[in-house]
C-alpha positions in Angstrom: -14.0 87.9 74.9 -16.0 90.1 77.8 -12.6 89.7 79.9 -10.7 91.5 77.7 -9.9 95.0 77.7 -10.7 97.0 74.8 -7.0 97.7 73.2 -6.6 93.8 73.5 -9.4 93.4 71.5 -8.4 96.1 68.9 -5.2 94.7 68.8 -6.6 91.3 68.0 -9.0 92.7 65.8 -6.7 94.8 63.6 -4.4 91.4 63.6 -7.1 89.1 61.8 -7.1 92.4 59.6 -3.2 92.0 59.0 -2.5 95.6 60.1 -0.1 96.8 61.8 -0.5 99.4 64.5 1.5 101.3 66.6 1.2 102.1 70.9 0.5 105.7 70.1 -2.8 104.4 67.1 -4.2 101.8 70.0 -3.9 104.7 72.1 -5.9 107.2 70.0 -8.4 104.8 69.5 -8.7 104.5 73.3 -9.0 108.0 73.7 -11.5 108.1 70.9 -13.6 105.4 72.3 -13.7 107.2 76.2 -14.7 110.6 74.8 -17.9 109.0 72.5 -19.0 106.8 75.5 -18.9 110.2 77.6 -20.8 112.9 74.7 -23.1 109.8 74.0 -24.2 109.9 77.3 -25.8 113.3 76.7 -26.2 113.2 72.8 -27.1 109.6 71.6 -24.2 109.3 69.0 -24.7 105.6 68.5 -26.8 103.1 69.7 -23.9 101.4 71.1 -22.7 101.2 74.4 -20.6 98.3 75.5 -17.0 98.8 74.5 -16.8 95.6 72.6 -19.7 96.5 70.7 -17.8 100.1 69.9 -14.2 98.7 69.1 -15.7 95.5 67.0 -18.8 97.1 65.0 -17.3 100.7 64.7 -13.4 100.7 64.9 -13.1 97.3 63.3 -15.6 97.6 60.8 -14.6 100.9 59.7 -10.7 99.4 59.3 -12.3 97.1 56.8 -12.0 99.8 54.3 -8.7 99.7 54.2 -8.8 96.3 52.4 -9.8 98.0 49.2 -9.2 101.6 49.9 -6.2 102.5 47.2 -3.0 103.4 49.1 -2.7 106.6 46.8 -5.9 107.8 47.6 -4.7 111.2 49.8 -7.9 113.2 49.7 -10.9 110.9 51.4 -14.6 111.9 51.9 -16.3 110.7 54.5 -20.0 110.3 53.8 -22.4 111.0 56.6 -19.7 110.3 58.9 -22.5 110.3 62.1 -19.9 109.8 64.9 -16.7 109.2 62.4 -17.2 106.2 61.3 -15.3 105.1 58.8 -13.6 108.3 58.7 -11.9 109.1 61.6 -10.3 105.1 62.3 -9.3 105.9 58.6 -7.3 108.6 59.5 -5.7 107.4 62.6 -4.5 104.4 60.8 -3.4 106.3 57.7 -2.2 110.2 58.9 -1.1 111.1 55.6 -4.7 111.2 54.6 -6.3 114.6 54.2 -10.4 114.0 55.7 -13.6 115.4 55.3 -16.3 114.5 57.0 -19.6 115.2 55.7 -22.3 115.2 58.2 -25.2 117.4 58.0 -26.4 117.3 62.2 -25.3 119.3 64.6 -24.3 117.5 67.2 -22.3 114.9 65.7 -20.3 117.8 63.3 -19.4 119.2 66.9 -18.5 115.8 68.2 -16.2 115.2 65.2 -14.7 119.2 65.5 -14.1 118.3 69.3 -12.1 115.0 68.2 -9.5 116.6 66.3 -7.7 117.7 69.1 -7.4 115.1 71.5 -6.5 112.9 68.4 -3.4 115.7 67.7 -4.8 115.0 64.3 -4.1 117.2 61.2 -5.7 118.0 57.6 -9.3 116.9 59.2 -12.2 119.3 58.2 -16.0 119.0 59.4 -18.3 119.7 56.2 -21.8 120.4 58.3 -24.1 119.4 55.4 -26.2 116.7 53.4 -23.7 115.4 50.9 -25.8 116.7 48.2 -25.4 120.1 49.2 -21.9 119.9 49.5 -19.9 122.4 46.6 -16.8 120.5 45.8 -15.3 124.3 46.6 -16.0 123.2 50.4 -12.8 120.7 49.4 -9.3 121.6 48.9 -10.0 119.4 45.8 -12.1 116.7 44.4 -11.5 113.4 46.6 -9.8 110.4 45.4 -12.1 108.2 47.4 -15.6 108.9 49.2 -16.4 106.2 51.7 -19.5 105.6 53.8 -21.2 102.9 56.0 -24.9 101.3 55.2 -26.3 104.7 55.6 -27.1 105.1 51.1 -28.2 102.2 49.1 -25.4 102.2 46.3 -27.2 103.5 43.5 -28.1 106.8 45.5 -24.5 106.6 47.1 -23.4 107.1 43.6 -25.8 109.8 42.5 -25.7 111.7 45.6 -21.7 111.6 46.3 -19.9 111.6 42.7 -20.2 114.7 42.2 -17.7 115.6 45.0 -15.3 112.6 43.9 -12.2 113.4 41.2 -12.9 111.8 37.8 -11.9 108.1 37.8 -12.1 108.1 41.5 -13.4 105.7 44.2 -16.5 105.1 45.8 -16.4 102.4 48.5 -19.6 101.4 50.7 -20.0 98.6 53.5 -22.8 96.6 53.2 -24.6 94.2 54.8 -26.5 90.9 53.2 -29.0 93.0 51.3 -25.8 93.7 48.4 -26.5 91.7 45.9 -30.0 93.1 45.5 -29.1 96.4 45.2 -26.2 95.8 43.2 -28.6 94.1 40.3 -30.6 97.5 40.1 -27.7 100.0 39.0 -27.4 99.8 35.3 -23.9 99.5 33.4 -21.9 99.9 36.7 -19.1 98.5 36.9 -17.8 97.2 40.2 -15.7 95.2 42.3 -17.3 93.7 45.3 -15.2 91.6 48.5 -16.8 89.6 51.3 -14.7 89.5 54.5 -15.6 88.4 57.7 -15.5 91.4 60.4 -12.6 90.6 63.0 -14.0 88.6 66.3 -17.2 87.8 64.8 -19.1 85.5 62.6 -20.4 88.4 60.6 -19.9 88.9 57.0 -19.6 92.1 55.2 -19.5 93.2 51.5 -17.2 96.0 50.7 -18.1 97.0 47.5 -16.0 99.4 45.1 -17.3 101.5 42.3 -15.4 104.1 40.0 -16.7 107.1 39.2 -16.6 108.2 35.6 -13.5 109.3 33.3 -13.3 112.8 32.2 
């Protein structure tokens, strides 16, 4: 897999996923992965460096999403979106989305602003805040999904980020082995969980699904 360049492995990856994608997606995501590797160099976005590590554990894995994310689910929040991830591979793959990204540090809410452009992407605003100080009046309305990555355990997911989700909304989180534990503490929740393997690896990861309360 080292031999191959990084849109094969996208391509491959998205694939397994049963995607399709067009020239113009693989090459937004190309662009998207030169211009992190080049602001990580000064600003420590993410840990990783290798451009298989970056297409497989945070294009990829953010795609996953898009298993369980419901296709009339127009208004997505991204929570503590760090570098964009899931957010902004989201978008690319589904442009009729409207996006916020909800992160609360500096540098990666300017990383994100800078992104918009080179992506030509539309409807994507930066929310430069913790998620619990986020007014749903920073939205153009309450979103029909929130996503994030391993960053909240799911009970505080839920307390922290309903509040900025439409009544009978989605809340979607991608986690890794520790799940099931956390999933026995949350009390009367209902929830839907699926375990896929992430494209090119042997890794498995949980997507789990929650709905946010009826008005």
């Amino acid at each position: 897999m080292n031999n191959r360049r990084p849109e094969e492995l996208l391509a491959k990856g998205v694939d397994e996923l049963g995607l399709p994608i067009s020239r113009g997606q693989i090459d937004a995501f190309m662009i998207y992965l030169s211009e992190l590797k080049r602001w990580n160099r000064a600003y420590n976005l993410t840990g990783l460096k290798k451009d298989e590590d970056i297409v497989i554990k945070h294009f990829l894995d953010s795609l996953l999403y898009l298993k369980v994310l419901p296709q009339d689910a127009v208004i997505i929040a991204d929570v503590g979106s760090g570098a964009g991830f899931p957010g902004m591979p989201i978008k690319i793959m589904r442009p009729e989305t409207e996006m916020y990204l909800v992160e609360p540090t500096g540098k990666k809410a300017a990383f994100l602003r800078h992104m918009i452009k080179p992506l030509l992407l539309n409807k994507v605003h930066v929310i430069e805040k913790r998620v619990e100080a986020t007014d749903p009046r920073d939205m153009r309305a309450p979103a029909d999904a929130a996503v994030t990555r391993a960053l909240f355990d799911v009970g505080d997911f839920m307390k922290k980020a309903s509040h900025i989700v439409k009544a009978g909304g989605t809340l979607i989180l991608n986690k890794g082995p520790k799940a099931e534990e956390e999933l026995k503490a949350l009390k009367g929740a209902a929830f839907e969980i699926l375990s896929c393997r992430l494209p090119l690896t042997d890794i498995t990861r949980h997507i789990i699904v929650l709905r946010t309360t009826e008005g």
